[in-house]
LOLUMGU-742839 format. One record per residue: residue in one letter; x, y, z of N, C-alpha, C in turn. Coordinates in steps of 0.02 Angstrom, whole numbers, padded with zeros to 5 digits, always signed. Each point is the difference from the previous one (the first is absolute). Example, Ala and Ser with C-alpha at 12.3 -4.5 7.8 and 13.67 -1.06 7.14 Angstrom:
<atoms>
A+00660-00284+00390-00045+00059+00000+00045+00060+00000 S-00018+00053-00036+00042+00059+00003-00039+00055+00037 
</atoms>
This chain:
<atoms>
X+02951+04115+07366-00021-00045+00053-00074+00011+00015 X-00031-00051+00005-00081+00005+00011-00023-00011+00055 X-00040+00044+00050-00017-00020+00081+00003-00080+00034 X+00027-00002+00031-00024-00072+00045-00052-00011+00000 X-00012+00061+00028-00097+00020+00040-00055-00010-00071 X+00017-00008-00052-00043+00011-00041-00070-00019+00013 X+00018-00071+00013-00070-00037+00013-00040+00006+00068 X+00030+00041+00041-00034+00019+00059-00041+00071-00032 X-00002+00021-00044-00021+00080-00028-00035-00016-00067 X-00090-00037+00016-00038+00005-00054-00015+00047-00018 X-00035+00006-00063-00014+00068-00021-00088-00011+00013 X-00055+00031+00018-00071+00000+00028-00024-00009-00071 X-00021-00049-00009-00046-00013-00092-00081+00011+00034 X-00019+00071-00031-00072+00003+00008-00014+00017-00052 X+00016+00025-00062-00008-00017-00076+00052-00023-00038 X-00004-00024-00050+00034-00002-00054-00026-00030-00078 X+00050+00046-00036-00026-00007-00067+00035-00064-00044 X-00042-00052-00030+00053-00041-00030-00015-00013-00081 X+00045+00035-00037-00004+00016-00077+00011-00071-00009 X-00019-00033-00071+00008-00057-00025-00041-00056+00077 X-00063+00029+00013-00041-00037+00066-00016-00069-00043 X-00001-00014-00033-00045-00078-00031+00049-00045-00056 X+00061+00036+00021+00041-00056-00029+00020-00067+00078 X+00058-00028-00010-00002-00047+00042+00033+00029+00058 X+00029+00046+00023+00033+00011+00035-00051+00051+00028 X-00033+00048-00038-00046+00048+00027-00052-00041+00024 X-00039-00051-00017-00057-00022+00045+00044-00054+00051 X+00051-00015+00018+00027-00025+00073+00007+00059+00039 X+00028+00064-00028+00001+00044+00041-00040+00039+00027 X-00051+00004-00047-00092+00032+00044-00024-00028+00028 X+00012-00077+00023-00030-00054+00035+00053+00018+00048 X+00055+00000+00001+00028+00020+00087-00004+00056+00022 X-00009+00062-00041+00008+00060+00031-00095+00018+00015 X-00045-00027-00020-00058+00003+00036-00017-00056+00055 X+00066-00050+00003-00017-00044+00057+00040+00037+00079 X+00043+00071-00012+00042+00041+00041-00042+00057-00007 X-00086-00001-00032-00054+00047+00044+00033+00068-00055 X+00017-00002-00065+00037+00052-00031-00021+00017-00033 X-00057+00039-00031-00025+00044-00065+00037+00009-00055 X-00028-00070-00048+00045+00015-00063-00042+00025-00049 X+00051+00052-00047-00026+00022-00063+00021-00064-00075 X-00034-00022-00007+00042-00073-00051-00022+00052-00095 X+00057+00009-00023+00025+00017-00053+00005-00056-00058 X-00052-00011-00062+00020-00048-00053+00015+00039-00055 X+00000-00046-00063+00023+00025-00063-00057+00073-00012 X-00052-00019+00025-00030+00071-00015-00074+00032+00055 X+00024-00042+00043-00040+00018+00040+00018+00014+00075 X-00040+00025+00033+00025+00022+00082-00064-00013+00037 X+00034-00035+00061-00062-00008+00044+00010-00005+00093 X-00020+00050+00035+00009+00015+00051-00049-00032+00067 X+00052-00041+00018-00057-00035+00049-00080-00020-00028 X-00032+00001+00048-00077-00050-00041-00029+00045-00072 X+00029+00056-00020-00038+00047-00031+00028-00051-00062 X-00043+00017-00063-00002-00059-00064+00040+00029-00043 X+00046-00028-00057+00025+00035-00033+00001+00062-00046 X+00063+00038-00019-00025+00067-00050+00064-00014-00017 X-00008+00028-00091+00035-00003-00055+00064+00038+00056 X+00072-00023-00024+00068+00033+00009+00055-00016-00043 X+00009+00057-00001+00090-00010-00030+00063+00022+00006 X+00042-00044+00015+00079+00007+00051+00029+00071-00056 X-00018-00009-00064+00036+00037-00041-00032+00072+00006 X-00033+00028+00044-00035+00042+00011+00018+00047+00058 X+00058+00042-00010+00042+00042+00069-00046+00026+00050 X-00047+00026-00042-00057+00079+00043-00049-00069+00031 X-00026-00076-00036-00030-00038+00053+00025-00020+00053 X+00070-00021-00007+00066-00030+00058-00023+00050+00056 X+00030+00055-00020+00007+00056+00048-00066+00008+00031 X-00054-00018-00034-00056+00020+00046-00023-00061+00063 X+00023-00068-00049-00025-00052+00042+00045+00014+00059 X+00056+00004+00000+00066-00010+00035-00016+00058+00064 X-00013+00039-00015-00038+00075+00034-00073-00025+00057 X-00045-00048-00048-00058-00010+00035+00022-00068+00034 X+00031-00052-00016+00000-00043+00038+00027-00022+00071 X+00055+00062+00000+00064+00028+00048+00016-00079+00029 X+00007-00041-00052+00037-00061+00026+00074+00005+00020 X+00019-00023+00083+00058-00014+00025+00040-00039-00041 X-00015-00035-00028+00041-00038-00051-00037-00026-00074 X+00053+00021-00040+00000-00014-00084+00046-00083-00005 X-00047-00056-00045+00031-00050-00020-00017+00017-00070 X+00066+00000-00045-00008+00002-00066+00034-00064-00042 X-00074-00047-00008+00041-00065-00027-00034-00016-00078 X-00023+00049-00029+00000+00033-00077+00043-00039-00027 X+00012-00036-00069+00027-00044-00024-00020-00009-00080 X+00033+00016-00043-00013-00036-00071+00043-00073-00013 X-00047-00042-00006+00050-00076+00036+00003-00034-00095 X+00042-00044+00006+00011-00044-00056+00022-00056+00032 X+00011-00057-00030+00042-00047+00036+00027-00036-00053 X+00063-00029+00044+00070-00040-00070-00047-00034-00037 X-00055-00030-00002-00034-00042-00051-00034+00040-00025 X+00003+00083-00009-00066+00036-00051+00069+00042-00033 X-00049-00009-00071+00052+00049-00032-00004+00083-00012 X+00051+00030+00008-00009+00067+00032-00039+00057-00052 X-00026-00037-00073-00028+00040-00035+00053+00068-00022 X-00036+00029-00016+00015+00083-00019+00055+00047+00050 X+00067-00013-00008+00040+00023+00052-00011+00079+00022 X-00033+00054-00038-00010+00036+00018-00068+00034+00026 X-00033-00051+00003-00062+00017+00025-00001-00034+00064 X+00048-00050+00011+00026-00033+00061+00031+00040+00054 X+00040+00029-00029+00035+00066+00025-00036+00050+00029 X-00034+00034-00048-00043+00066+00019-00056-00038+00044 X-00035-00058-00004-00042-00003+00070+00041-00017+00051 X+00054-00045+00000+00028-00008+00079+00023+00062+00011 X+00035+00035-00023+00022+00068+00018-00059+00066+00041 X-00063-00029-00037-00070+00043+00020-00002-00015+00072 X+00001-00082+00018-00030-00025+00033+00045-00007+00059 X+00062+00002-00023+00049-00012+00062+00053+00060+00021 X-00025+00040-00056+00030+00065+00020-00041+00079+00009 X-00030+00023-00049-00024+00043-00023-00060-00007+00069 X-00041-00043+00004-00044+00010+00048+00010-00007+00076 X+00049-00046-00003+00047+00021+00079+00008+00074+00007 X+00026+00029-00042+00021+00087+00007-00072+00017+00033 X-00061-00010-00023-00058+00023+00010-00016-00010+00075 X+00002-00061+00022-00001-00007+00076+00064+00020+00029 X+00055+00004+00001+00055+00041+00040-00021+00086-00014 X-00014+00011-00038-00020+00085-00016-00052+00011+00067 X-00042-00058-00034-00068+00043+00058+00036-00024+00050 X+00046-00042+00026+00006-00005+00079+00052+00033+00040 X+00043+00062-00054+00035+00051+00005-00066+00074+00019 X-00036-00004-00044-00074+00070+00017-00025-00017+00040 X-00019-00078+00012-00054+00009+00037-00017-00054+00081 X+00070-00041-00013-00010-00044+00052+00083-00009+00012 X+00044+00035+00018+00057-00008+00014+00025-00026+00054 X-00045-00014+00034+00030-00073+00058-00042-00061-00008 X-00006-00003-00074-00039-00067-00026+00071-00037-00019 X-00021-00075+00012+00068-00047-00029-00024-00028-00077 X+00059-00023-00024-00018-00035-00064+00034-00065-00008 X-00025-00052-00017+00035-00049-00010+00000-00027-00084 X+00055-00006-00054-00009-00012-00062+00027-00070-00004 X-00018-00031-00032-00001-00098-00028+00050+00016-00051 X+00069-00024+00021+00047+00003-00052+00008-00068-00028 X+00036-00020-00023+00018-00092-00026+00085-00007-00002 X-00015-00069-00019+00066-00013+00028+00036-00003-00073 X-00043+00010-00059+00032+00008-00076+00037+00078+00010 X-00017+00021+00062+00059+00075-00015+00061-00026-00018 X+00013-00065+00017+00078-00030+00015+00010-00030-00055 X-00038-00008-00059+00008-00025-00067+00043-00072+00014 X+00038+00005-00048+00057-00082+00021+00075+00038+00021 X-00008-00029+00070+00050+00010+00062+00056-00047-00004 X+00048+00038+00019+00054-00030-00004+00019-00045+00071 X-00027+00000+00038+00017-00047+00066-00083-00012+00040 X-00002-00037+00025-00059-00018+00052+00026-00016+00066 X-00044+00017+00043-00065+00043+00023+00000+00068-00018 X-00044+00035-00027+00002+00062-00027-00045+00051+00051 X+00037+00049+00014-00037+00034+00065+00006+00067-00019 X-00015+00059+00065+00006+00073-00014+00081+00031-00036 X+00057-00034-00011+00050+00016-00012-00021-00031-00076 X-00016-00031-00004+00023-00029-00071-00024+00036-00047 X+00062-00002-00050-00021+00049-00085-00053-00003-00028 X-00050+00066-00022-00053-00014-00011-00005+00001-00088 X-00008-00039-00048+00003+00011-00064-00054-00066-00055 X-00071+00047+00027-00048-00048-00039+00010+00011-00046 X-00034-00059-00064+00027-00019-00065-00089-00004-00031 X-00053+00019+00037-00061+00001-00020-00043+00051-00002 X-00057+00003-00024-00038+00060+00010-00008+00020+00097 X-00023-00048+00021-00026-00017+00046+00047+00018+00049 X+00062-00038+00017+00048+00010+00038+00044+00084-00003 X-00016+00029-00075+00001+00075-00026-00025+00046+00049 X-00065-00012-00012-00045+00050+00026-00010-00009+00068 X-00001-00048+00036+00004-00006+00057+00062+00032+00041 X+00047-00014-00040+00070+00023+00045-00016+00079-00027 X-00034+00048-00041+00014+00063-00006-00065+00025+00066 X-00050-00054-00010-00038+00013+00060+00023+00002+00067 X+00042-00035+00010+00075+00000+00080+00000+00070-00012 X+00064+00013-00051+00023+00066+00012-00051+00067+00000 X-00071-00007-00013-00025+00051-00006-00014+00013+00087 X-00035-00070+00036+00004+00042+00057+00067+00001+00044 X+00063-00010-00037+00036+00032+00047+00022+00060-00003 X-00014+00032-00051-00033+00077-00022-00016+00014+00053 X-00072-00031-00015-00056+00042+00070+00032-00010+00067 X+00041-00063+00037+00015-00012+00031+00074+00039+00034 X+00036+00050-00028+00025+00046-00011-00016+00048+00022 X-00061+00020-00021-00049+00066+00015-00026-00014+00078 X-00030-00055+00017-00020+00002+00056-00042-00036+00024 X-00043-00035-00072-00053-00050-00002+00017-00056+00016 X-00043-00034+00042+00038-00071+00028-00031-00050-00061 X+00044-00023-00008-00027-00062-00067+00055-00022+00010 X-00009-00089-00014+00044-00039-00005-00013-00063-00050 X+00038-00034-00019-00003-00046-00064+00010-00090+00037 X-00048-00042-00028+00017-00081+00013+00035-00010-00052 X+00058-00043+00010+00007-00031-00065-00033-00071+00012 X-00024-00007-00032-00043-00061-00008+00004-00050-00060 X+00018-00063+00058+00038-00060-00051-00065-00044-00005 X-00026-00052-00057-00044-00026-00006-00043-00030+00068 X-00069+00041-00009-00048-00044+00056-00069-00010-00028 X-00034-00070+00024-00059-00024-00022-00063+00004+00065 X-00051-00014-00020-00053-00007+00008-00074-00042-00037 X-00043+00002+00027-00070-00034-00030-00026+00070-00056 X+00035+00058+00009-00018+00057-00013+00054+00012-00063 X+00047-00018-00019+00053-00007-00075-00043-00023-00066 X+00015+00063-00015-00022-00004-00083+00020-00055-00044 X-00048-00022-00032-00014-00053-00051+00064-00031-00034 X+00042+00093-00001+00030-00017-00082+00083-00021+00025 X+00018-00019+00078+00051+00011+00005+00005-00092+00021 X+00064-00042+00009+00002-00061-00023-00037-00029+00066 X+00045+00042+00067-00036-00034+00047-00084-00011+00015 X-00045+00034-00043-00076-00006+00012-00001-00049-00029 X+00028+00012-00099-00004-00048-00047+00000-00086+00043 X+00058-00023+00033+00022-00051+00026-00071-00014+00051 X-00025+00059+00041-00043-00056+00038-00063-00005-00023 X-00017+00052-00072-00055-00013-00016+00001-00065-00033 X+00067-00012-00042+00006-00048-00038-00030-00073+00047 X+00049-00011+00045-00013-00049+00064-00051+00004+00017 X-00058+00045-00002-00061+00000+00034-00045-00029-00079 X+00025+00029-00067-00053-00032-00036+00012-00080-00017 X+00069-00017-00011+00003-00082-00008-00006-00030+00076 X-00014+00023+00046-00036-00065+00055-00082+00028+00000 X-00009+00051-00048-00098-00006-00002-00013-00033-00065 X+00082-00017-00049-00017-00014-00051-00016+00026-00077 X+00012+00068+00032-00039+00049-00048+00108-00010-00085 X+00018-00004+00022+00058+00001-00028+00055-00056+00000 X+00018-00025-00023+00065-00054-00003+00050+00024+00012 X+00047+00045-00008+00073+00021+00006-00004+00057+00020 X+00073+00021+00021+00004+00072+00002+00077+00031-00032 X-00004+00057-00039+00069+00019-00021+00024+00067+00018 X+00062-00021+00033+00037+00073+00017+00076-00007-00023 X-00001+00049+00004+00068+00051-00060+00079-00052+00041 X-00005-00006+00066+00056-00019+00030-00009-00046+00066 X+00044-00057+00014-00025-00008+00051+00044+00018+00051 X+00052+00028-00043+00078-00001+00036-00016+00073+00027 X-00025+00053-00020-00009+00071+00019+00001-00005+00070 X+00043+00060+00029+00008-00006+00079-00037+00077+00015 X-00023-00013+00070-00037+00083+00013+00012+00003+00099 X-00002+00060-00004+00001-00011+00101-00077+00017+00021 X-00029-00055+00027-00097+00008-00019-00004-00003+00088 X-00035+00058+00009-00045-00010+00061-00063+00032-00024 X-00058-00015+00072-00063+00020+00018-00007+00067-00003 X-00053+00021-00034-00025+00072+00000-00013+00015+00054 X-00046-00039+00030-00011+00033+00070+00037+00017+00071 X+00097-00035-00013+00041+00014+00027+00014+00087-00047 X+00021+00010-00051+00015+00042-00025-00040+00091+00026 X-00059-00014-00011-00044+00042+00032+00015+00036+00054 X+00009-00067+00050+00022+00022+00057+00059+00042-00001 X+00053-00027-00038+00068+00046-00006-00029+00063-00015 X-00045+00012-00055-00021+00082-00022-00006+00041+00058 X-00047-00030+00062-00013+00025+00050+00059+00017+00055 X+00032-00050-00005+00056+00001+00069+00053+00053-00055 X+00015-00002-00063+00035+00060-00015-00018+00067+00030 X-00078+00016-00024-00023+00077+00024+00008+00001+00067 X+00006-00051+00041-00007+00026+00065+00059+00024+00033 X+00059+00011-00037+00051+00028+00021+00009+00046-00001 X+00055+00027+00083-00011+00075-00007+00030+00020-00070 X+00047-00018-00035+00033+00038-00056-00012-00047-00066 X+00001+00038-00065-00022-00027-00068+00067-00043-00019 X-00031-00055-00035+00090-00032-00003-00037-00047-00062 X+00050-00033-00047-00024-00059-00045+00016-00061+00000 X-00040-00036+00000+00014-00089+00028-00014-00045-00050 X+00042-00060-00015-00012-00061+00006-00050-00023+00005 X-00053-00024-00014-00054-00067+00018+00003-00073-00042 X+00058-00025+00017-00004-00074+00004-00010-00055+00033 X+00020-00066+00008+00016-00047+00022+00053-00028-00004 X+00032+00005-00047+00086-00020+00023-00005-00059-00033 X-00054-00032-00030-00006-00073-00009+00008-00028-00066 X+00018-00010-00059-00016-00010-00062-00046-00089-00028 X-00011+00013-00017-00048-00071-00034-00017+00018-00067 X-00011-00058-00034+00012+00000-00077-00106-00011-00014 X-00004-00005-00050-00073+00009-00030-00002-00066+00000 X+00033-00057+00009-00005-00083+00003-00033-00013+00070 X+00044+00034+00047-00018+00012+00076-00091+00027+00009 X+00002+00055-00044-00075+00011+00016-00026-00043-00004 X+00006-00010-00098-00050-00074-00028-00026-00057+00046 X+00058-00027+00029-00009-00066+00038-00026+00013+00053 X-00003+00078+00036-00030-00008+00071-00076+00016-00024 X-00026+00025-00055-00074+00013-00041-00039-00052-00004 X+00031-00032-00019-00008-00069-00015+00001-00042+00063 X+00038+00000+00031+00014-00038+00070-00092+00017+00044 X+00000+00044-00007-00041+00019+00040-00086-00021-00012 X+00022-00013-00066-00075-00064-00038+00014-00051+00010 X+00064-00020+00037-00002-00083-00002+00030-00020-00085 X+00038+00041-00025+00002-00015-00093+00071+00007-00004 X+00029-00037-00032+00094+00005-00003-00005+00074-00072 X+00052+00029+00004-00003+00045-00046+00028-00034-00065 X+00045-00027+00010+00043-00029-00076-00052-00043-00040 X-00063-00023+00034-00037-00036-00060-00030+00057-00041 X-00007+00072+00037-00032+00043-00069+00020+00070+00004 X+00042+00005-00003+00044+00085+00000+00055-00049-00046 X+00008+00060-00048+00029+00004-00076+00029+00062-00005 X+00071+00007-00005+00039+00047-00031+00004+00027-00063 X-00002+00104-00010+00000-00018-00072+00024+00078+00020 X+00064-00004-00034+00056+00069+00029-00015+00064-00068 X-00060-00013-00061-00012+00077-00040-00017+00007+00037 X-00072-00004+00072-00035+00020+00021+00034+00066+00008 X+00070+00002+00037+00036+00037+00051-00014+00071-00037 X+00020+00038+00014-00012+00090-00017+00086+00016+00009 X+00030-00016+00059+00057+00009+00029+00042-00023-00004 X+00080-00016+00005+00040-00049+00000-00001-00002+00104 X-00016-00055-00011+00049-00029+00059+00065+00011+00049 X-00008+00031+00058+00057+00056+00022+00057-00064+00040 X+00048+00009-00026+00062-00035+00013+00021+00016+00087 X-00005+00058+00027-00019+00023+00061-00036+00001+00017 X-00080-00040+00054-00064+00009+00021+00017+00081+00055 X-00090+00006-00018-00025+00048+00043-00011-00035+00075 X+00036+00011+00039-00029-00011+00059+00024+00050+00064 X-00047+00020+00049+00008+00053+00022+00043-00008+00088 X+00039+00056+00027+00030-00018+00043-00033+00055+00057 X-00064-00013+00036-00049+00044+00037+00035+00019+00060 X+00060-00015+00022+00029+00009+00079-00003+00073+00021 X+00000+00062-00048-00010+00070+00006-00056+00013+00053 X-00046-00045-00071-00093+00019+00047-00008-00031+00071 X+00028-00069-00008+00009-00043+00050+00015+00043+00078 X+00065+00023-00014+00029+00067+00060-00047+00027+00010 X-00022+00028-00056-00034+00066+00020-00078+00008+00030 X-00027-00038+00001-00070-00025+00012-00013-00078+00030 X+00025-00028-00013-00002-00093+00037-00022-00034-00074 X-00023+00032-00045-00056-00035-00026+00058-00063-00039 X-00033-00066+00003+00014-00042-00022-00068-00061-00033 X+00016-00035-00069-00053-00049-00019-00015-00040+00040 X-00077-00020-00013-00039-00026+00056-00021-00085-00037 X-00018+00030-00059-00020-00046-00037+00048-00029-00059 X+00013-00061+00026+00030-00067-00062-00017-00006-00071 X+00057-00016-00029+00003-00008-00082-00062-00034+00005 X+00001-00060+00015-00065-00060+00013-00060-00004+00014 X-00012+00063+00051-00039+00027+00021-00039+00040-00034 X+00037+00046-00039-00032+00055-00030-00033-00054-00066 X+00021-00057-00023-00003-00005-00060-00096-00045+00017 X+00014-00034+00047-00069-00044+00025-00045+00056+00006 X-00002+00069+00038-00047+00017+00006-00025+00058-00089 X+00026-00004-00032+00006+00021-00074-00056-00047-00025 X+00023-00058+00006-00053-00084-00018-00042-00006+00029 X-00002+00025+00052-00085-00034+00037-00045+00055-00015 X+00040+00081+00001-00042+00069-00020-00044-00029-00077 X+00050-00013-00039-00028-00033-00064-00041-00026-00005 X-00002-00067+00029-00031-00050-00005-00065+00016+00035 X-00004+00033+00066-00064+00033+00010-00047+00016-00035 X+00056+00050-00017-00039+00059-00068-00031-00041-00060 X+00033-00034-00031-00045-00046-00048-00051-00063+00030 X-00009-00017+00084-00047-00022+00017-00057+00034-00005 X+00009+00068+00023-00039+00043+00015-00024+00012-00046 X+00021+00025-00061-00032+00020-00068-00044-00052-00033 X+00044-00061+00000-00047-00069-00003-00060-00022+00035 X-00014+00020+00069-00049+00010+00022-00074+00036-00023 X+00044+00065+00001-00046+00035-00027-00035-00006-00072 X+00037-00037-00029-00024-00020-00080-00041-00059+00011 X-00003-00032+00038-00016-00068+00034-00076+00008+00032 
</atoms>
């Protein structure tokens, strides 16, 4: 059973460290935790950079650096949202070199920040970015903290051994706790995954730059919210008095047709005159059970609930875009 009181008992954010800082989820989250007056240390693929001071070479795979940063930064709270990403439309290459980096990246260097925050900061919190592929293809929906966990990918692999590592630590004494985290977007989502694909696509045939667009499915179902709701969950997790692992969904499912047309909608452009199906694209088969997540745990336990609309999230994706290539156009201009 998890406090009532939870959400009456923040935890004081006057630092924190956030590994994987400049992916999409790490730059929403250094934009709120310095808008809450919070000294962040932002962690990339190889670099570290502490408040206004300019970057210096780093590496997660590096125990004796962890331990030192982790030591000097004495951040109240660790976000570790570190990630070797692929998506159902990329093909997974070299299965064992797939392996040994997500494993680096989602395991091996987690050890490195729970170590140092066992030496050296033991009333530091941790929060780790799990996914919702822990749950591979589920046998019933809504899929929540009870449900069987048995990914069928690299990704959903290493992530779920990343769960159990801090409940290791979490065992011992270290407060760390795990999101499971069901698909969420932003203006900030990488290139290679369908939902950017879709609004870049929509953004280049109403500048013209392109005629069609092709994706793997239109039938593919996903449970999609806003990053910048999600974030927030990272936060309202740590702030509980006790370590626990959650859910971060929406409860909602919508198919990749649903995106398309609201991408499109949002130029004033029907989608069916230029989105084209073409199912090699896929990497994956198609899960006969969707992923979609059942958040009522977190919900209890903190209030936190989505703020921002399927619809919503998808318009401001399009106008971020469409900016952005005004802007660049400008400047070429």
């Amino acid at each position: 059973m998890i406090s009532s009181s939870a959400h009456s008992r923040p935890s004081v954010r006057q630092r924190a460290i956030v590994v994987g800082a400049y992916g999409q989820d790490g730059r929403l989250l250094c934009a709120e935790l310095e808008k809450q007056n919070c000294q962040v240390t932002r962690i990339g693929r190889t670099t570290v950079c502490a408040g206004e001071e300019p970057a210096r070479p780093f590496d997660i795979r590096d125990a004796a650096a962890v331990d030192k940063l982790v030591d000097i930064a004495a951040a109240d709270e660790i976000y570790y949202l570190a990630a070797h990403h692929h998506s159902a439309e990329e093909g997974t290459g070299d299965t064992a070199t797939l392996l040994r980096e997500s494993i680096a990246v989602h395991c091996l260097c987690l050890i490195n920040f729970l170590s140092a925050m066992q030496r050296r900061r033991s009333d530091a919190r941790l929060f780790y970015a799990s996914s919702s592929l822990v749950f591979g293809y589920p046998d019933e929906a809504p899929q929540n903290e009870n449900t069987s966990l048995r990914p069928v990918c690299a990704y959903g692999t290493t992530k779920l051994a990343g769960m159990n590592i801090c409940g290791i630590y979490r065992e011992h004494g270290t407060f760390c706790c795990s999101g499971i985290l069901f698909n969420h977007e932003s203006p900030y989502r990488s290139p290679q995954f369908v939902t950017r694909k879709i609004v870049n696509g929509a953004v280049n045939i109403h500048l013209g730059l392109q005629d069609e667009l092709t994706v793997g499915s239109l039938a593919a179902q996903a449970d999609w919210g806003a990053a910048t709701d999600y974030v927030g969950a990272m936060q309202a997790i740590l702030s509980l008095p006790e370590p626990h692992d959650f859910v971060v969904a929406t409860g909602r499912l919508h198919c990749v047709r649903d995106f398309a047309r609201a991408a499109f909608l949002a130029l004033g452009m029907d989608y069916e005159k230029y989105v084209r199906e073409k199912p090699n694209l896929l990497q994956r088969p198609i899960r006969k059970v969707p992923l979609v997540g059942d958040a009522s745990k977190l919900t209890s336990a903190t209030g936190w609930l989505p703020r921002i609309g399927f619809e919503e999230m998808i318009r401001e994706m399009v106008r971020h875009e469409l900016a952005t290539r005004r802007h660049v156009q400008g400047k070429r201009d």
